[in-house]
C-alpha positions, 0 to 999 in steps of 0.5 A: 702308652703303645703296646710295644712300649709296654711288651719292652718294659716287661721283657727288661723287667723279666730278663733283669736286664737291657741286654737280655731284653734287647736280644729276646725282643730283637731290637738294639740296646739304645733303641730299648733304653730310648723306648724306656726312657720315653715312656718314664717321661710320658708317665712322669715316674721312674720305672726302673732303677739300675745297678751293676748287678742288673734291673730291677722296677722300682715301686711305680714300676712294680704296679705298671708290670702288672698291669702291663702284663694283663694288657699284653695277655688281653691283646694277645688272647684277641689276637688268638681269639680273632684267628680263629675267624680267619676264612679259607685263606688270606692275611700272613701265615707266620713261619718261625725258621731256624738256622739249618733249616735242610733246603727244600724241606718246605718247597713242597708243602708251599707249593700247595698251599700256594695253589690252595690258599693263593690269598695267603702270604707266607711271613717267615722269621728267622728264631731259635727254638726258644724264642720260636716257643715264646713267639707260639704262645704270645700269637706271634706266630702260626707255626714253628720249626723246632729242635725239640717237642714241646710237652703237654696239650698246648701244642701239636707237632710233627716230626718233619727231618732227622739229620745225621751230624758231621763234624767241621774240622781244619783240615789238617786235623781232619787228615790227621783223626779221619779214620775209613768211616770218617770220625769217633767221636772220642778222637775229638777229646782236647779239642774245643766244642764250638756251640750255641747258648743253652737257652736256643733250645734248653732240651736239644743242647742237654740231649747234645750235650750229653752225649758229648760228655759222655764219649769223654770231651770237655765242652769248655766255656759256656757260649755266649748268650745271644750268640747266633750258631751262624755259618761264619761262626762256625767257619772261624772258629774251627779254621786254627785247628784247636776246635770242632763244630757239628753241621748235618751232611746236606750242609749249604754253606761252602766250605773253604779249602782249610775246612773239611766236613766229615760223618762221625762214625756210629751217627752217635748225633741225630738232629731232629725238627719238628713243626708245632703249632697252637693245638686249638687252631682252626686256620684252613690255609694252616691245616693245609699247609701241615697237611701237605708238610706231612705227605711230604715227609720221607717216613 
């Protein structure tokens, strides 16, 4: 057995399902069903039985979870553990990015840590702020860039940008609801809320959402799930005039001719993202890198 043979069957185990899984460990679905089935042969027993209402382990399946789960907690806490002797530089600094990270926010803190810490590699990865979290705790990462805070001592965060939302609109909608100062939030009423799943970032989708509700518009259907709030996404779904997306006013993607960006009035809807990393961290290349982010920040 290999550990990413055991770390999937424990994702499809947890999220009741293949789909789930493949998405939280970012791999195709057959690629998955392929690494399960394999290492049901290996064993010589049936791990899971599946159903249309999901998965769920059968017996034999049940006593691997456990032990799969100390083996990938042991792993990990090495991992951790190993981190700690790493020297003033050297080796990957794992970077979780989100979409929209602002342009330019890191270029100086890279800069210096490149002139300080020439060994060390940066290793970026694109996550949601969930995934980013679950990344932090399992040692797959040395620091993230999240939209919400997490809470408690596990981690320390800095607060690197506050962004001010707009709204994307077709650009006849736009003309017709623009006002001096841009767009109230409650002239978007009757028009579609083009957004991301709730588990992205469980905290900044309810703070979002509820300002939303509150100036009155009705969010319709759930995104789905494993949805990536992408550019194109956003494009497309607001171009036939019956929708609105939200995007910050340094947005990089270029807008075509039947889309229009505008402020909202008031900034009802502010943005924020932090850095986090692990509080018992001792790498020198990251305490650099957080130290220069933090002289970088606009206070």
């Amino acid at each position: 057995m290999e550990l990413r043979e055991l770390r999937a069957f424990v994702a499809v185990v947890e999220e009741s399902g293949l789909s789930a899984a493949a998405r939280r460990l970012h791999m195709s679905q057959p690629a998955l069903s392929q690494t399960i089935s394999g290492l049901e042969r290996q064993l010589g027993v049936k791990l899971l039985v599946r159903s249309n209402t999901g998965v769920r382990a059968t017996e034999a399946g049940t006593a691997l979870l456990g032990e799969a789960r100390a083996v990938l907690a042991r792993h990990d806490q090495a991992l951790r553990v190993m981190a700690r002797y790493v020297g003033p530089g050297g080796g990957a600094l794992r970077i979780g990015i989100p979409l929209e990270l602002p342009a330019g926010l890191l270029d100086a803190a890279l800069a210096e840590l490149a002139e300080a810490h020439p060994d060390t590699r940066v290793q970026p990865r694109h996550l949601s702020t969930a995934d980013q979290l679950t990344a932090l705790r399992a040692g797959e990462l040395d620091v993230g860039f999240l939209r919400e805070r997490p809470v408690g001592p596990e981690f320390d965060a800095l607060l690197v940008v506050r962004e001010n939302l707009g709204v994307l609109l077709a650009a006849e909608q736009a003309a017709e609801l623009a006002g001096p100062d841009g767009i109230a939030l409650d002239a978007l009423v009757g028009l579609r809320w083009v957004g991301f799943p709730r588990s992205g970032s469980p905290v900044w989708f309810d703070e979002l959402t509820a300002v939303l509700r509150g100036h009155g518009l009705d969010l319709g259907p759930d995104a789905p799930e494993g949805q990536a709030l992408i550019a194109d996404v956003k494009l497309a779904g607001v171009r036939d005039g019956r929708a609105f997306t939200l995007a910050p006013s340094g947005w990089q993607q270029p807008l075509p001719d039947q889309v229009t960006w505008l402020p909202l009035v008031g900034h009802p809807l502010v943005r924020r993202t932090w850095a986090v990393w692990p509080a018992d961290a001792t790498r020198r290349d990251l305490g650099r890198f957080i130290a220069a982010l933090d002289r970088s920040v606009d206070r």
